[in-house]
C-alpha positions as a Markdown table, in Angstrom:
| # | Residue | x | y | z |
|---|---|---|---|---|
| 1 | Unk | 19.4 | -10.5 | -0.9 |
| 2 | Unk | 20.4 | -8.8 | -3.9 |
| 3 | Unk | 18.9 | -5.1 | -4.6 |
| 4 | Unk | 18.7 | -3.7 | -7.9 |
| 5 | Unk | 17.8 | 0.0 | -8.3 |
| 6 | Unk | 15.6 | 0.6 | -12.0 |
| 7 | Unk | 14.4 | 4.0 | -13.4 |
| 8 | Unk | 14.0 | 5.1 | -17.2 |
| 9 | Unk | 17.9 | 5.8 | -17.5 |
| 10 | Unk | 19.3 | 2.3 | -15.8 |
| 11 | Unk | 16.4 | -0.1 | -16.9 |
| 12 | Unk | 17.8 | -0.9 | -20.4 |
| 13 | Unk | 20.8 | -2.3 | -18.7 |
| 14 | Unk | 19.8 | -5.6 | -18.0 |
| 15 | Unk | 22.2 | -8.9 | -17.3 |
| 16 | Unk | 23.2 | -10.6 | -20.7 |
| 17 | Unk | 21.4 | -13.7 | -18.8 |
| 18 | Unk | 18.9 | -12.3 | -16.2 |
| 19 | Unk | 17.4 | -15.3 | -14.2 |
| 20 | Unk | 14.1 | -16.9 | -14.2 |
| 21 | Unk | 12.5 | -15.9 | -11.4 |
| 22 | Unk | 8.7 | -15.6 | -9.5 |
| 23 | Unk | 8.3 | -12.2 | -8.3 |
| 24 | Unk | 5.8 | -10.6 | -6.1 |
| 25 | Unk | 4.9 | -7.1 | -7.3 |
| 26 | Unk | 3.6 | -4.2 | -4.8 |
| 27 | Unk | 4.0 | -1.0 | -2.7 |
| 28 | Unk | 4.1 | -3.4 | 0.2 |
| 29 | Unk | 4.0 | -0.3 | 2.9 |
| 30 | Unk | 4.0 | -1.6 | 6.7 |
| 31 | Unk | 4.2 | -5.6 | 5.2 |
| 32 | Unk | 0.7 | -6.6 | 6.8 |
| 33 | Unk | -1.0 | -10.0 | 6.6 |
| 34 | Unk | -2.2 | -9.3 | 3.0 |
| 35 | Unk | 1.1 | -8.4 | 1.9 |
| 36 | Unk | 2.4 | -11.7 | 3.4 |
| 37 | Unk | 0.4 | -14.1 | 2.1 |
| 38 | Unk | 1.0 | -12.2 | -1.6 |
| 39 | Unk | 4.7 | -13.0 | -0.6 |
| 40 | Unk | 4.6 | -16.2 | 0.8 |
| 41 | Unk | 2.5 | -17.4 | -2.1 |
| 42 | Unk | 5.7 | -16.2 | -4.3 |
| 43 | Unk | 8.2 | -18.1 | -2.3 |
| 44 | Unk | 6.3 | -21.2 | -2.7 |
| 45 | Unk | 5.7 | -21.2 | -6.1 |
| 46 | Unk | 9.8 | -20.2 | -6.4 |
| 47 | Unk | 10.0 | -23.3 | -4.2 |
| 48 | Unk | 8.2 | -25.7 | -6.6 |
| 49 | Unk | 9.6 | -24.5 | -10.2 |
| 50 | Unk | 12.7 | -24.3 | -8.5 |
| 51 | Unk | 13.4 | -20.7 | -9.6 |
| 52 | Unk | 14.8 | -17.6 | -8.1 |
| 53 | Unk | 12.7 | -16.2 | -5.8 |
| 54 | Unk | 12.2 | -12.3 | -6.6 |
| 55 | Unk | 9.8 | -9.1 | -5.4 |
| 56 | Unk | 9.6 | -5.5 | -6.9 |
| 57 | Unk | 8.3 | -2.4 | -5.1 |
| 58 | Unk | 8.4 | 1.4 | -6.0 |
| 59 | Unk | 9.2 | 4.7 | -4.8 |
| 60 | Unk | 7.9 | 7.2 | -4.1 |
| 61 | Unk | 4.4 | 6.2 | -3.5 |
| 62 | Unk | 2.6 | 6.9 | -6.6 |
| 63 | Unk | 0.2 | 9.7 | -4.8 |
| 64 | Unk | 3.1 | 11.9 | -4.2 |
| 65 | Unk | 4.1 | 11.5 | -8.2 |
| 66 | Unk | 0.8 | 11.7 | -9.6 |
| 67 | Unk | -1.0 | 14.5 | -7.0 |
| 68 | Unk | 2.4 | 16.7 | -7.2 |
| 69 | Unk | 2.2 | 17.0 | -3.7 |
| 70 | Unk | -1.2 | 18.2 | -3.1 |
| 71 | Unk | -1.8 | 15.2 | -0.8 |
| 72 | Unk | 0.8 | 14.5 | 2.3 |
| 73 | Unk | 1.4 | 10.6 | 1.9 |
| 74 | Unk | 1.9 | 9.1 | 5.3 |
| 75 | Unk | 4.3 | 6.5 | 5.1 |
| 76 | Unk | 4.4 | 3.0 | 7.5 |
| 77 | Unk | 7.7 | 2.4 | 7.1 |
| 78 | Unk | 11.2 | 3.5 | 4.7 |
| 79 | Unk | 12.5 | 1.5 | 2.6 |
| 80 | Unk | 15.3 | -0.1 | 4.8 |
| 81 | Unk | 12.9 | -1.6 | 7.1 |
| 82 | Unk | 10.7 | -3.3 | 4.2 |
| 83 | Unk | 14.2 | -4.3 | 2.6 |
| 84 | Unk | 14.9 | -5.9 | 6.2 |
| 85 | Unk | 11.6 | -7.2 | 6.4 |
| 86 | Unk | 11.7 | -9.0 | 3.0 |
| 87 | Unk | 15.6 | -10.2 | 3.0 |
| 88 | Unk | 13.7 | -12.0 | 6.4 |
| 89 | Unk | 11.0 | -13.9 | 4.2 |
| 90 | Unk | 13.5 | -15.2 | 2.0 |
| 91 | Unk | 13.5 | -13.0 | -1.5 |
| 92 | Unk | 16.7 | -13.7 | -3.0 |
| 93 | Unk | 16.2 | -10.4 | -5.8 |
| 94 | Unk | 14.7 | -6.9 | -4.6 |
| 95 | Unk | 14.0 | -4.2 | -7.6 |
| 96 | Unk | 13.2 | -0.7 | -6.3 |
| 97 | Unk | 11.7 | 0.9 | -9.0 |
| 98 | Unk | 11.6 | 4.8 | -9.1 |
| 99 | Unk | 8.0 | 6.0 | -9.6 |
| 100 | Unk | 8.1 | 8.9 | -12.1 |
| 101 | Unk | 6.0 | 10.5 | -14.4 |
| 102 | Unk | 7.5 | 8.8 | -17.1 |
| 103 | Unk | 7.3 | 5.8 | -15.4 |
| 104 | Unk | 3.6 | 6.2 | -14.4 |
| 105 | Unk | 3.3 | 7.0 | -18.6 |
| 106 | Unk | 4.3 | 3.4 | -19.8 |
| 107 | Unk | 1.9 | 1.4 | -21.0 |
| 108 | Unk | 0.6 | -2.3 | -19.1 |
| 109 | Unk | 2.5 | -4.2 | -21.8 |
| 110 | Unk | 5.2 | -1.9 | -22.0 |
| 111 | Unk | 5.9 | -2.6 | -18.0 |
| 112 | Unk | 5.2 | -6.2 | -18.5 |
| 113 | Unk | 7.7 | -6.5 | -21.3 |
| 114 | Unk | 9.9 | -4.0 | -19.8 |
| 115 | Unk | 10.0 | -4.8 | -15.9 |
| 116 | Unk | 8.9 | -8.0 | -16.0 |
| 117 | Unk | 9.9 | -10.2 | -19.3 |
| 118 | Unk | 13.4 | -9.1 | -19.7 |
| 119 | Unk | 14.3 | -9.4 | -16.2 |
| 120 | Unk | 13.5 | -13.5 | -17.1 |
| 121 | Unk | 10.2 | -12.9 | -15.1 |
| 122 | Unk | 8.0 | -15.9 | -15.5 |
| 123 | Unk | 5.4 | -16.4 | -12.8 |
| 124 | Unk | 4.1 | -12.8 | -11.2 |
| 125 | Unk | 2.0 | -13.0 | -8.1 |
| 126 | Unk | -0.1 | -9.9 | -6.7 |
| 127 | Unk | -2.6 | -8.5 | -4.6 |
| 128 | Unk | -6.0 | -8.4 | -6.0 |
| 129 | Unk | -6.1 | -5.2 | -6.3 |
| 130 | Unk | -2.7 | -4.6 | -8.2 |
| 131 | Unk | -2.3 | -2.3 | -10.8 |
| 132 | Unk | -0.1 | -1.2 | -13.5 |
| 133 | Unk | 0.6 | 0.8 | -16.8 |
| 134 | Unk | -1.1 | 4.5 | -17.3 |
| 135 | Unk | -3.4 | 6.1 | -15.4 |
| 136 | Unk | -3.6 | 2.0 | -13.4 |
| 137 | Unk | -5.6 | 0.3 | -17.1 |
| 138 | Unk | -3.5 | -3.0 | -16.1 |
| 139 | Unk | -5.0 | -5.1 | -13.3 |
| 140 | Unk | -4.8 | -8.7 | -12.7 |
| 141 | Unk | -7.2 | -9.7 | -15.0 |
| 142 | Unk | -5.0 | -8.9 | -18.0 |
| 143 | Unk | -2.0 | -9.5 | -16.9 |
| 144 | Unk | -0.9 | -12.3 | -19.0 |
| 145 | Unk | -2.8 | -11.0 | -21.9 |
| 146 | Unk | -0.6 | -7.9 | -21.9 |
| 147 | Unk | 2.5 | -10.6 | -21.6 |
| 148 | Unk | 0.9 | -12.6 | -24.5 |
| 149 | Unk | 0.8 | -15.7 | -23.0 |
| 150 | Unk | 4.3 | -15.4 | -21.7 |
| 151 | Unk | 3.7 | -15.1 | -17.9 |
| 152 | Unk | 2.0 | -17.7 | -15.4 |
| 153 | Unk | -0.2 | -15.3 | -13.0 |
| 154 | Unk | -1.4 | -15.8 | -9.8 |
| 155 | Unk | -4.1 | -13.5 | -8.3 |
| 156 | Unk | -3.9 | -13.4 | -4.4 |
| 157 | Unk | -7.4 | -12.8 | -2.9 |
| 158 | Unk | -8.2 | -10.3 | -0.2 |
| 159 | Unk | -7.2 | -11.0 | 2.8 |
| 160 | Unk | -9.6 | -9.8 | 5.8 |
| 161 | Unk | -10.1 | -9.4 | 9.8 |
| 162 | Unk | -13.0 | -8.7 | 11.6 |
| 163 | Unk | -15.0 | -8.5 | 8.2 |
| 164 | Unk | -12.6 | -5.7 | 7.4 |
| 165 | Unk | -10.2 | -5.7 | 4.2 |
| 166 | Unk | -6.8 | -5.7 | 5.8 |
| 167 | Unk | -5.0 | -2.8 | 4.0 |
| 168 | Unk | -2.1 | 0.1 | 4.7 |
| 169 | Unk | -4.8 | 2.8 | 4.9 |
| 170 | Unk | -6.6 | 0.7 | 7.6 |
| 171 | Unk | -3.4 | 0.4 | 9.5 |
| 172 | Unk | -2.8 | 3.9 | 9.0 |
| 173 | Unk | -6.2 | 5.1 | 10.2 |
| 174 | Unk | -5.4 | 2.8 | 13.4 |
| 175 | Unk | -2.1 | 4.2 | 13.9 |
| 176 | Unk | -3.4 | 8.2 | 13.4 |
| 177 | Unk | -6.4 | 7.2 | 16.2 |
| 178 | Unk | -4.0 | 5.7 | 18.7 |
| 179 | Unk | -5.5 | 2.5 | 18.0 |
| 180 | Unk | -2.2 | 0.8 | 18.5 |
| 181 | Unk | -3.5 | -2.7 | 20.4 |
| 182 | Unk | -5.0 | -3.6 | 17.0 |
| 183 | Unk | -2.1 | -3.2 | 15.0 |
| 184 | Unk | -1.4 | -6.8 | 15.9 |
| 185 | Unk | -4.1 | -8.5 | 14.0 |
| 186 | Unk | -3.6 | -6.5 | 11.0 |
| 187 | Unk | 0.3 | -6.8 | 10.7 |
| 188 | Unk | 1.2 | -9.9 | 12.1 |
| 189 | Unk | 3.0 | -8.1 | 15.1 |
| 190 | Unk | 3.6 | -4.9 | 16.5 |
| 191 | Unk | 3.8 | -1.5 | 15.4 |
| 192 | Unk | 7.3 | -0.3 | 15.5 |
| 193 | Unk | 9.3 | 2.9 | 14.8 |
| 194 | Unk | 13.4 | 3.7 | 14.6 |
| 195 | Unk | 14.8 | 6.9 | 15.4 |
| 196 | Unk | 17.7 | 8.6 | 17.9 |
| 197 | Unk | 18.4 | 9.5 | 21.6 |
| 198 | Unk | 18.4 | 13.0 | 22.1 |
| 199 | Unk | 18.9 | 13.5 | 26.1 |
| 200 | Unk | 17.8 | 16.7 | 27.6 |
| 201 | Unk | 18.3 | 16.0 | 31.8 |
| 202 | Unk | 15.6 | 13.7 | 32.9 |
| 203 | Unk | 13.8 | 14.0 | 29.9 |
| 204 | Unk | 14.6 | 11.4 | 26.8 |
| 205 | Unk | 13.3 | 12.3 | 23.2 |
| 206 | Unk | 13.4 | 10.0 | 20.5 |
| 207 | Unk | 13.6 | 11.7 | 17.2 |
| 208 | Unk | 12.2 | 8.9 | 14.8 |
| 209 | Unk | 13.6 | 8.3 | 11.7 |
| 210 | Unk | 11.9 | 9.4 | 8.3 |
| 211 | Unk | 9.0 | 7.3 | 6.5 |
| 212 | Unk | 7.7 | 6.5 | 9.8 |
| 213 | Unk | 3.7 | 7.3 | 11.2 |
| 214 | Unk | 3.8 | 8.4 | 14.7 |
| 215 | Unk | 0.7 | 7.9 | 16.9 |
| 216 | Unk | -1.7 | 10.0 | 18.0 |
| 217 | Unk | -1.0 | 12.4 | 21.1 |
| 218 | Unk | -1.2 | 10.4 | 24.3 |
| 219 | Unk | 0.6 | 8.3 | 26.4 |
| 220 | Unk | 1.2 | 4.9 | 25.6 |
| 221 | Unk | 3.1 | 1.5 | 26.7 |
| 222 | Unk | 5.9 | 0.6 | 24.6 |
| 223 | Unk | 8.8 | -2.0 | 24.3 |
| 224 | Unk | 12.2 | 0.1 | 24.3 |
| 225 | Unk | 14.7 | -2.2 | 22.2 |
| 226 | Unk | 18.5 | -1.0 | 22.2 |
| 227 | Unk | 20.8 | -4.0 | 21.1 |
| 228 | Unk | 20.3 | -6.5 | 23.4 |
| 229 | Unk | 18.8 | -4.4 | 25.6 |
| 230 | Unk | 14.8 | -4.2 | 26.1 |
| 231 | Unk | 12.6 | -2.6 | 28.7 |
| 232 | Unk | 8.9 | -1.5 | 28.6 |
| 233 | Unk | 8.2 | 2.0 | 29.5 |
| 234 | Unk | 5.6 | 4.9 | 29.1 |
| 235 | Unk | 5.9 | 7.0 | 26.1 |
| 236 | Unk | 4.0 | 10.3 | 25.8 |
| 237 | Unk | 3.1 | 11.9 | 22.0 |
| 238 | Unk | 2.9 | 15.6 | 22.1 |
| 239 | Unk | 3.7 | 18.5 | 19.2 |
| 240 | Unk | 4.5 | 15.7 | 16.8 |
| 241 | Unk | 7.3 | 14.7 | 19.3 |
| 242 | Unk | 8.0 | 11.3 | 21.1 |
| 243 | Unk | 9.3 | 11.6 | 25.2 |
| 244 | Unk | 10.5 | 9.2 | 27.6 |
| 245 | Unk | 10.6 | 9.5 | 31.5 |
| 246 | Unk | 11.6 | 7.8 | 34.6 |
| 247 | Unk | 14.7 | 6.2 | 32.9 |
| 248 | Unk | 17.4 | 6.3 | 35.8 |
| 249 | Unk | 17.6 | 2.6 | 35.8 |
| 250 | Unk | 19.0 | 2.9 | 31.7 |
| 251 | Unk | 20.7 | 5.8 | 32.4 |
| 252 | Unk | 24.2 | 4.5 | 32.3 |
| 253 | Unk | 23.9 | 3.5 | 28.6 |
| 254 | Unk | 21.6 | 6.0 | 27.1 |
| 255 | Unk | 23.5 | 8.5 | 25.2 |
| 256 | Unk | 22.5 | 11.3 | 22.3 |
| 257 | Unk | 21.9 | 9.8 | 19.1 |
| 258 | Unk | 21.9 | 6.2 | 20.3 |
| 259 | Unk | 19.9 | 4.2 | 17.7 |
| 260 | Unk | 16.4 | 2.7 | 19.6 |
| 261 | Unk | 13.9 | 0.8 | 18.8 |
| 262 | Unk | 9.9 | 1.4 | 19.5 |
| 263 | Unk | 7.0 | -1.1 | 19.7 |
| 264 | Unk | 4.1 | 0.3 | 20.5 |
| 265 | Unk | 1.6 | -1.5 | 22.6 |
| 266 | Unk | -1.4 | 0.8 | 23.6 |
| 267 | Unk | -2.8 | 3.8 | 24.5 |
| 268 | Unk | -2.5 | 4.5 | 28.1 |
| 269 | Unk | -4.2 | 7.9 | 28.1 |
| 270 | Unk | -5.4 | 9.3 | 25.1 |
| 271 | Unk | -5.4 | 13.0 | 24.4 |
| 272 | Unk | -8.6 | 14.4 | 23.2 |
């Protein structure tokens, strides 16, 4: 999978012959179901026209851009993972593009013709709920109106568990209530976070890697993955920290600032 890195100083460059392409647009944070089938829908339609099969995202999340800061903006997952996660699905073309002010200031039809159209865009697929241009005026709906005709959309519907809307902040709330044996249904699997050993005697902390959402406090059953390695132990979340015990049997190959895996199964015993 190629990635290609656009902001207001790099966007102008573009490839003397960019490829057509479908592309699936969205923040696609923590790559749930509805995400999925927003994807999958792309791929298919890539599949029939026979074109290259591409997907744009952005970062930071606009709230951080747009708020200043004011409002913390809990993240699922960095960038690395959803690159991983997408390269999996088959997109052949990732754009990361840098959310800015000046960014946020374009226009809808100055995006469409500037991120879409002249990167040989010519079928975009999206959430329902997709928006775009200044202050979010583009939607859907006008989508190929603000292309003038020169862009095949496709509109994916919500997608829905339990008579719930499956979306990030759902997960999130989920996540923040130690909730983690519903993650499942809304994701497609588990819950999981990346960080490092650090070993302090009997006591194993894993400091998780940026752009992750730790659990609630508690204690919780997880799926330790270490290269080829995997073993299910108790986790306990306390002061924003995550701590393994009873480890003697992994002992011989644990080491500080081994790279590990998490995948969180459920709460144990919650803290109140």
């Amino acid at each position: 999978m190629e990635t290609i890195y656009l902001n207001h100083s790099t966007q102008n460059i573009v490839p003397s012959k960019a490829e057509s392409c479908v592309i699936a647009l969205g923040f696609f944070d923590g790559m749930h179901l509805g995400h999925q089938e927003v994807i999958e829908s792309a791929k298919r339609i890539a599949e029939e026209r026979q074109l290259r099969f591409a997907c744009m995202s952005f970062f930071p999340h606009p709230k951080e851009v747009l708020l200043s800061g004011s409002e913390k903006v809990q993240y699922l997952m960095p960038m690395a993972e959803k690159q991983k996660v997408l390269h999996e699905k088959g997109v052949e073309k990732f754009y990361i593009v840098e959310f800015d002010r000046r960014f946020a200031s374009l226009s809808p039809k100055q995006f469409v013709y500037e991120y879409l159209l002249q990167y040989g865009v010519e079928h975009v697929v999206a959430g329902f709920d997709f928006t775009y241009g200044y202050r979010g005026e583009g939607h859907m709906g006008r989508l190929a109106e603000d292309a003038d005709g020169k862009l095949d959309v496709l509109k994916v519907e919500e997608v829905g568990c339990k008579g719930q809307k499956i979306s990030s902040t759902l997960i999130r709330n989920l996540i923040c209530s130690g909730r983690m044996d519903l993650i499942e249904e809304y994701l497609g699997r588990s819950y999981e976070l990346v960080g490092k050993i650090r070993v302090n005697h009997d006591v194993l902390e894993i400091v998780i890697d940026p752009y992750y959402l730790l659990p609630a406090s508690g204690e919780y059953e997880v799926l330790v993955k270490m290269g080829v390695a995997e073993w299910v132990q108790t986790a306990t979340v306390v002061d924003g920290k995550v701590i393994l015990q009873k480890y003697d049997s992994q002992r011989h190959f644990l080491h500080d600032f081994t790279n590990v895996r998490l995948e969180w199964k459920r709460c144990l015993v919650p803290v109140l």
